[in-house]
TORZARO-362071 format. One record per residue: x, y, z of N, C-alpha, C in turn. Coordinates in steps of 0.02 Angstrom, whole numbers, padded with zeros to 5 digits, always signed. Example, Ala and Ser with C-alpha at 12.3 -4.5 7.8 and 13.67 -1.06 7.14 Angstrom:
2
+00660-00284+00390+00615-00225+00390+00660-00165+00390+00642-00112+00354+00684-00053+00357+00645+00002+00394
END
This chain:
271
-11172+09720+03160-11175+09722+03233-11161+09793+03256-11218+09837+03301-11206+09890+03334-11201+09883+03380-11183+09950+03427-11174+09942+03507-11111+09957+03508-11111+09954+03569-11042+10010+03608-10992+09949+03604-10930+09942+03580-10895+09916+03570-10816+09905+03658-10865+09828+03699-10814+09838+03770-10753+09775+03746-10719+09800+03782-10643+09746+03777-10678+09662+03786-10748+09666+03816-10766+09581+03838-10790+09579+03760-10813+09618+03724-10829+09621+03647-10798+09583+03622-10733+09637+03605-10679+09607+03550-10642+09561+03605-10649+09521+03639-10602+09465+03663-10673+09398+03635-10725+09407+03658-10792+09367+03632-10750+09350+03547-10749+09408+03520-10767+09396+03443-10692+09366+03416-10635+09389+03444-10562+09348+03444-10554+09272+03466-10606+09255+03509-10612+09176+03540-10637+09154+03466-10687+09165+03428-10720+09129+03388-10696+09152+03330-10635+09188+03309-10619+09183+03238-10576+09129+03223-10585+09054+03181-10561+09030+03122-10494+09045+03111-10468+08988+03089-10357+08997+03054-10393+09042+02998-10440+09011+02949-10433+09081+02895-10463+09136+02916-10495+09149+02954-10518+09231+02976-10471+09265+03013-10434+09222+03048-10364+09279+03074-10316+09278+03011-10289+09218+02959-10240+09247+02904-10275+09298+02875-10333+09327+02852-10341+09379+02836-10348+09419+02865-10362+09423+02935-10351+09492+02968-10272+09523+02992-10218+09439+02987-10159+09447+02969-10126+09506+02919-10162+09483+02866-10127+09502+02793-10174+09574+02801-10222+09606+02832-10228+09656+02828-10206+09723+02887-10168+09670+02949-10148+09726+02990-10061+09745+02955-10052+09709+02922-09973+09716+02857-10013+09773+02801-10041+09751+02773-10058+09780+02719-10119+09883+02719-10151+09858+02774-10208+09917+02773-10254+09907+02731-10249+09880+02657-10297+09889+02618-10294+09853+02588-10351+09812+02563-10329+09747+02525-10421+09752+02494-10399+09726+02418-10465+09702+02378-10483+09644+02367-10532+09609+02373-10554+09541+02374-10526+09520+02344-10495+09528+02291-10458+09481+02224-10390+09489+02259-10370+09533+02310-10282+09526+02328-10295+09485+02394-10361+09479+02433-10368+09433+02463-10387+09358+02451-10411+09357+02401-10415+09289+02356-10353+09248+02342-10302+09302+02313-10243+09274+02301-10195+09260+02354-10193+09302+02407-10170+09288+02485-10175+09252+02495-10240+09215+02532-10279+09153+02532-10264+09085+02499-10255+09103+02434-10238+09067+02399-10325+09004+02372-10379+09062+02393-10417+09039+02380-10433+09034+02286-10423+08988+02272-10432+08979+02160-10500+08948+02146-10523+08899+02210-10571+08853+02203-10635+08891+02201-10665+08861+02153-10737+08882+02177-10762+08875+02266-10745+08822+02278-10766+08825+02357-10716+08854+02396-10647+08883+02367-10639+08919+02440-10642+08984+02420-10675+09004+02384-10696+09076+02343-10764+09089+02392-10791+09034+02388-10863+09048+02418-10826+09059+02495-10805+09008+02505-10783+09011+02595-10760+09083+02611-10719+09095+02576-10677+09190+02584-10727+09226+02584-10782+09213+02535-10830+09270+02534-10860+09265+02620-10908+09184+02616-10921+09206+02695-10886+09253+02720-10834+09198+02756-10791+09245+02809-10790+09338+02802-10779+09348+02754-10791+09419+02736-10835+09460+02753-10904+09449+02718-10955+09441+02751-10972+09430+02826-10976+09393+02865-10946+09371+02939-10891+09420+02966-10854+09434+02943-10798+09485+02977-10830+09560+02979-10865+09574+02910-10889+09638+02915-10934+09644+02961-10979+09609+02955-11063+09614+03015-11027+09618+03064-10966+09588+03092-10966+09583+03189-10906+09667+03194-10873+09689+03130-10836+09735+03124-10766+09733+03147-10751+09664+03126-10673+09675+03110-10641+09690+03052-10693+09669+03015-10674+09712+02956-10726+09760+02936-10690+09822+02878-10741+09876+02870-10737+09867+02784-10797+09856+02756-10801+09863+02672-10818+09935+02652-10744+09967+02625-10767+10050+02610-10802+10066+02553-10835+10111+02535-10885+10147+02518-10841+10167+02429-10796+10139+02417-10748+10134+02334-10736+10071+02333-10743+10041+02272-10741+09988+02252-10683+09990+02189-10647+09941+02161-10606+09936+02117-10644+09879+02057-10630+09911+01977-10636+09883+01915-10715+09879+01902-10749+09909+01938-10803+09932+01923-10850+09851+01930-10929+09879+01926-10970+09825+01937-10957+09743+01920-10906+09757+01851-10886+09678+01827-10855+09653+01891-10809+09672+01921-10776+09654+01990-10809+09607+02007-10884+09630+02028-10923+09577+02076-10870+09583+02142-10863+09537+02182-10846+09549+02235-10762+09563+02262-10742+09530+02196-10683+09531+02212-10649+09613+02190-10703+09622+02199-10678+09724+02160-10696+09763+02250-10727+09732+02303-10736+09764+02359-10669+09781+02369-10674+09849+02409-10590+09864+02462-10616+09862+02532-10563+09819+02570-10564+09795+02627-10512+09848+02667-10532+09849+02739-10476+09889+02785-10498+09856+02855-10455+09857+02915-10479+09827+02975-10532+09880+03008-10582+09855+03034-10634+09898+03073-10610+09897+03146-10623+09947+03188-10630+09947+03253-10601+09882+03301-10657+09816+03297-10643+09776+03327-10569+09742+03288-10555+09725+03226-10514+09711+03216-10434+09753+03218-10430+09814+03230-10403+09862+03244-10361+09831+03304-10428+09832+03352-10412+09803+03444-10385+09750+03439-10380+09713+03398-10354+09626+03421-10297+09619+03387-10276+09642+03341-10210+09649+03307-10157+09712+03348-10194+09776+03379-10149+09804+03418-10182+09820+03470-10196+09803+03535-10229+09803+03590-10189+09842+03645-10132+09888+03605-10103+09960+03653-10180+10002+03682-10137+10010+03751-10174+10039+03791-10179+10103+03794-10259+10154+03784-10252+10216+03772-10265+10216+03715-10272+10190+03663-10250+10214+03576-10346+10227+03557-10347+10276+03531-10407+10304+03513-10406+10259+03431-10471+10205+03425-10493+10177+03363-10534+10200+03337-10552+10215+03274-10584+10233+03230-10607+10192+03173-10672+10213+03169-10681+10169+03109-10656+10183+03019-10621+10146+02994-10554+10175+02929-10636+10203+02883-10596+10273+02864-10644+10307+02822-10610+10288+02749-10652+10315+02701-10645+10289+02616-10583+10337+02590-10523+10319+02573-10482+10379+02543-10519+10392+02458-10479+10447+02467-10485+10473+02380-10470+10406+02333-10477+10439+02273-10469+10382+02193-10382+10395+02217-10337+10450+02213-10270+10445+02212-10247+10415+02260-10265+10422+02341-10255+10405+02379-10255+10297+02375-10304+10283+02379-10335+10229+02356-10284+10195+02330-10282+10211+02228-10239+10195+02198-10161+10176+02227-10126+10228+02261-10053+10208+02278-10066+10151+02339-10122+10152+02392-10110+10127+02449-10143+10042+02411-10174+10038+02356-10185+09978+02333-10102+09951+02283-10075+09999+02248-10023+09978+02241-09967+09951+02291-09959+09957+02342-09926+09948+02404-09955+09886+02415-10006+09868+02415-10048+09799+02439-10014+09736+02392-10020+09778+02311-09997+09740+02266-09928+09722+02283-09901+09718+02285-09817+09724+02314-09822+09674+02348-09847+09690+02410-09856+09650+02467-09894+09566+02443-09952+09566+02393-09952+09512+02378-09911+09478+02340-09875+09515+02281-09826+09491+02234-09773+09444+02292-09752+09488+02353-09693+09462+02398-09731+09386+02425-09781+09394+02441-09806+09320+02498-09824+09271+02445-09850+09279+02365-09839+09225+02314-09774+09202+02306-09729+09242+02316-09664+09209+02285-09625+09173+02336-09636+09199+02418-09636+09151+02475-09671+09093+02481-09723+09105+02453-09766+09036+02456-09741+08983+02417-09696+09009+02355-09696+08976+02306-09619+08945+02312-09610+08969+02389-09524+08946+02388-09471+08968+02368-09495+09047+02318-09429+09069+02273-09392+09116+02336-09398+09114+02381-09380+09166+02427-09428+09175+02512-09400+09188+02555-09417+09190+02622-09435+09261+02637-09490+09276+02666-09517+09349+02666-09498+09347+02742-09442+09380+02754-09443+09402+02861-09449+09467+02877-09485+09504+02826-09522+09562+02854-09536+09602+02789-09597+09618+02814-09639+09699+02775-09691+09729+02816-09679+09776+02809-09716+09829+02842-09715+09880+02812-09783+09918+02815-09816+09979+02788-09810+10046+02824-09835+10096+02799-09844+10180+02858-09888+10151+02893-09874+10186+02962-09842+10214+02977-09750+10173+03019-09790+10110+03006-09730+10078+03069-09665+10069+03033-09657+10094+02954-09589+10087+02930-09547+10152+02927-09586+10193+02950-09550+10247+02956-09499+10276+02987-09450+10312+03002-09391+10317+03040-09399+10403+03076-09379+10420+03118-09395+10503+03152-09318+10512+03162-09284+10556+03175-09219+10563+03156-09201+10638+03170-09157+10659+03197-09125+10750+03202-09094+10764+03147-09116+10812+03099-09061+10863+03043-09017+10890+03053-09016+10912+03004-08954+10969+03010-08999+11040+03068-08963+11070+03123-08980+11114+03146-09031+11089+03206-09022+11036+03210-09056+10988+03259-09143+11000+03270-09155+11003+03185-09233+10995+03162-09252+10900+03163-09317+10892+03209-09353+10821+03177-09358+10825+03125-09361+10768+03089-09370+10764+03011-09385+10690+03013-09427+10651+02996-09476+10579+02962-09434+10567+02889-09395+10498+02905-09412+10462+02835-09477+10428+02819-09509+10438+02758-09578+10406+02766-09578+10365+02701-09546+10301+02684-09560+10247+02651-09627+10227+02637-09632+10208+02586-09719+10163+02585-09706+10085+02627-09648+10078+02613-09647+09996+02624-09567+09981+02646-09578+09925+02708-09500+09914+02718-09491+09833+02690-09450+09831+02664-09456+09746+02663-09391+09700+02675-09384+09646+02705-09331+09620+02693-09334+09538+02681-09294+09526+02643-09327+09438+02601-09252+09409+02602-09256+09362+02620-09192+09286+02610-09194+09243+02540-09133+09262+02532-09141+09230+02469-09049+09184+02477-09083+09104+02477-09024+09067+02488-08986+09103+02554-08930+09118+02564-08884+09143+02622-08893+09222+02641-08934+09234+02599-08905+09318+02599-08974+09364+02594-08978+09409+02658-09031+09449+02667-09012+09497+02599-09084+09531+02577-09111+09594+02556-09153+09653+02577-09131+09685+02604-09160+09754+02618-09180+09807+02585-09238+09839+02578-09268+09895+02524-09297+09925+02587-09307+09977+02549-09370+10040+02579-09394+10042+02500-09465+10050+02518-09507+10028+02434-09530+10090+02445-09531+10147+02373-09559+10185+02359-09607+10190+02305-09655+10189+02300-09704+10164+02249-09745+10214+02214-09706+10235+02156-09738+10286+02089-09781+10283+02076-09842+10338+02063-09887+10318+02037-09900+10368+01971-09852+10406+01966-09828+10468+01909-09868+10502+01931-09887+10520+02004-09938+10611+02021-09896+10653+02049-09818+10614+02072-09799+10674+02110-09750+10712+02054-09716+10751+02071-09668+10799+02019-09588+10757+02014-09570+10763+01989-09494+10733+02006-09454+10780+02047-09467+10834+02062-09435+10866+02089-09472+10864+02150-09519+10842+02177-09545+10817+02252-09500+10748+02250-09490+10699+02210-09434+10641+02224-09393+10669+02234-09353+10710+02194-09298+10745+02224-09287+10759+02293-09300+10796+02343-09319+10799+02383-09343+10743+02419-09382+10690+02423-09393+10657+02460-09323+10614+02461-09269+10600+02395-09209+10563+02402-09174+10615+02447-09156+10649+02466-09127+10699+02495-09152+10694+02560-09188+10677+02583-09213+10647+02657-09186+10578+02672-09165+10545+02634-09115+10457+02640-09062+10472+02639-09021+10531+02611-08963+10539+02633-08974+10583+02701-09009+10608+02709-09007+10650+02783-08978+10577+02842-09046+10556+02814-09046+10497+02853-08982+10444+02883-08990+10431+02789-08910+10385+02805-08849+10411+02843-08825+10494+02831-08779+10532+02860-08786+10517+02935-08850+10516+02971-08839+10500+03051-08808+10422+03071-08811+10373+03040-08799+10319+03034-08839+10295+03085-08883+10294+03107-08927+10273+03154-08955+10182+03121-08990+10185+03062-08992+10134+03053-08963+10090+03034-08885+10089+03014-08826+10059+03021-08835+10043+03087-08823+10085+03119-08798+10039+03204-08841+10007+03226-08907+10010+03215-08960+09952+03223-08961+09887+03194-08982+09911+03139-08993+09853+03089-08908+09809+03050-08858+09841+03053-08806+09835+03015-08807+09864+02957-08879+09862+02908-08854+09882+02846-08889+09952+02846-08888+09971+02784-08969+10035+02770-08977+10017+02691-09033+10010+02706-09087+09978+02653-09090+10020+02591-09075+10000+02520-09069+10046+02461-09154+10065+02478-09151+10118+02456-09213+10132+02420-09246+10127+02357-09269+10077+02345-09305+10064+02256-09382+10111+02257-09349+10139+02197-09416+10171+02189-09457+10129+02105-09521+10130+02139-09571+10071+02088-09606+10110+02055-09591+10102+01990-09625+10165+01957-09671+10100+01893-09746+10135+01876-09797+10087+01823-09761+10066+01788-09704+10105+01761-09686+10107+01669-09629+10101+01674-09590+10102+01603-09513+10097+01591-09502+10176+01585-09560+10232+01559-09541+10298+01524-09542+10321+01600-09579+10307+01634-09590+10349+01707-09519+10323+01757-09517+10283+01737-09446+10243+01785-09386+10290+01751-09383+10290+01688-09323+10317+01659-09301+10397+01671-09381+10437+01690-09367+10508+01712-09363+10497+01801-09369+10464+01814-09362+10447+01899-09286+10431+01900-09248+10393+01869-09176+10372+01855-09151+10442+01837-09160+10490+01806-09139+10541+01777-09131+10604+01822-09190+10595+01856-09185+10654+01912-09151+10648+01965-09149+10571+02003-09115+10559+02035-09036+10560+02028-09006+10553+01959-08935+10554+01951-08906+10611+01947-08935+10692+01955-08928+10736+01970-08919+10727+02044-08911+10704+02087-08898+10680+02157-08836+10691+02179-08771+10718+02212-08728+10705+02221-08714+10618+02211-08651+10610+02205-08626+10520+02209-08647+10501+02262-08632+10527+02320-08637+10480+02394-08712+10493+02394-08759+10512+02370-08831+10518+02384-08864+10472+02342-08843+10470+02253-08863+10437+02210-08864+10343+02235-08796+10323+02249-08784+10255+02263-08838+10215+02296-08882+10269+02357-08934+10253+02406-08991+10201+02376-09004+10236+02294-09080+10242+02263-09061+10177+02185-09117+10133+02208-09120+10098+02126-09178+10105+02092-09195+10112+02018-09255+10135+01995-09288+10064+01965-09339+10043+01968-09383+09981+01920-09435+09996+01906-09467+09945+01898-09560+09943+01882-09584+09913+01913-09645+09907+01925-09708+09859+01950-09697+09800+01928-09681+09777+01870-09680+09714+01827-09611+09684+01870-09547+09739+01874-09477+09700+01904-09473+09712+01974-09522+09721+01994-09507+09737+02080-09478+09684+02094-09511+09628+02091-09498+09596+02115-09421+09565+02129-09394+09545+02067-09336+09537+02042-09273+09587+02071-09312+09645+02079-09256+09716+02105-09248+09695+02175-09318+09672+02199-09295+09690+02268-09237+09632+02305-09234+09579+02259-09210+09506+02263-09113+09529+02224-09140+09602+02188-09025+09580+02180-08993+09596+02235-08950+09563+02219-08886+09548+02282-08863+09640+02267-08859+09671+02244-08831+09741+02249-08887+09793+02272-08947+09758+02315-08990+09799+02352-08970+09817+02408-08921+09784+02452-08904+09792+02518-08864+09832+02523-08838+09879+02538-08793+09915+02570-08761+09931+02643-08700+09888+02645-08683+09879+02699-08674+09917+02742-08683+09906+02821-08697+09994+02853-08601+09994+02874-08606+10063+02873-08537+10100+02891-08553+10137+02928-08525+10185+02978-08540+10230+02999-08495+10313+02979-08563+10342+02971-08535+10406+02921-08475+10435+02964
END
């Protein structure tokens, strides 16, 4: 569908989307980027027929442009469809945030690196809503960049951005868990982690999100491997004490599990 895209548009095309065409435009104004197979599993589509149904809708979402199918695909031709990468288009953009003024665009294709981490982030995000689904735990929030981010005064009364990939917080039995998810993909240096831990203690030092929230959220950093986790643990313990305590190190395989121990929370104090 072309043409000039008016607010009677996207209110037309929001009247006629389907419970499953808004859960997936759900799971992608959380996520940003999602591949047919992490929307499959969202869905919870396994069946042959609701495999086909997802595809429609997909299909159907792209033509009217709430959703946009980018121009990189994941696992190569075997994929078939479930190897497409998905992002919200224009109209779907408008109906999930319908702030007034906000200049939409249609989501362009990132790089292979780019790609890679922002599909790892997705992964996360589905690992969390399987294990909600599945009852092992209550998901009451995640969110992605830019909306998990924090803006904050330094030292010398410089702005300075915490910029998390991921905020999350999950119930488990009585007792909340809080993370800021940082998600390795072994391209940056350890000494850029360095530094980026050194922005969570900036942070934590204002106590700002203590007095909000009560607590401040460890930071786990999610690294592929055990060897890549173990030099991420290593660099970080060069940290002063009161900086080190902030940061826990895992894998992709134990995220899950990390983000669920009871010694993720850190209770807020004020510095």
């Amino acid at each position: 569908m072309s043409g000039r895209i008016t607010a009677k548009r996207v209110a037309l095309v929001a009247q006629e989307l389907t419970g499953p065409q808004t859960r997936i435009i759900e799971h992608l104004a959380v996520a940003k980027i999602l591949t047919g197979q992490q929307l499959r599993s969202l869905t919870g589509s396994d069946s042959v027929y609701r495999r086909r149904a997802l595809q429609r809708d997909l299909k159907h979402l792209s033509e009217v442009r709430v959703l946009a199918r980018l121009g990189r695909r994941v696992g190569g031709v075997r994929a078939g469809s479930d190897g497409f990468v998905y992002a919200l288009d224009v109209i779907g953009q408008r109906i999930t945030d319908p702030a007034p003024r906000r200049q939409w665009r249609k989501p362009w294709t990132p790089g292979v690196r780019t790609l890679d981490h922002a599909l790892a982030v997705s992964d996360l995000y589905v690992q969390v809503i399987e294990a909600d689904r599945g009852q092992h735990l209550d998901l009451l929030w995640f969110s992605t960049e830019p909306r998990c981010w924090r803006s904050f005064t330094g030292p010398g009364g410089a702005r300075l951005t915490l910029k998390p990939d991921a905020h999350v917080v999950l119930g488990v039995g009585e007792r909340e868990h809080h993370a800021w998810c940082e998600i390795d993909r072994s391209t940056e240096s350890l000494a850029w982690i360095t530094e980026k831990a050194k922005v969570y203690a900036r942070y934590h030092a204002t106590g700002k999100e203590q007095a909000h929230e009560g607590v401040f959220p460890r930071c786990l950093w999610i690294a592929p491997d055990q060897s890549r986790a173990a030099g991420i643990a290593e660099a970080l313990s060069r940290l002063p004490a009161g900086q080190w305590h902030l940061h826990h190190v895992t894998t992709s395989t134990d995220a899950l599990q990390a983000l669920t121990n009871e010694h993720q929370v850190i209770e807020g104090t004020t510095p």
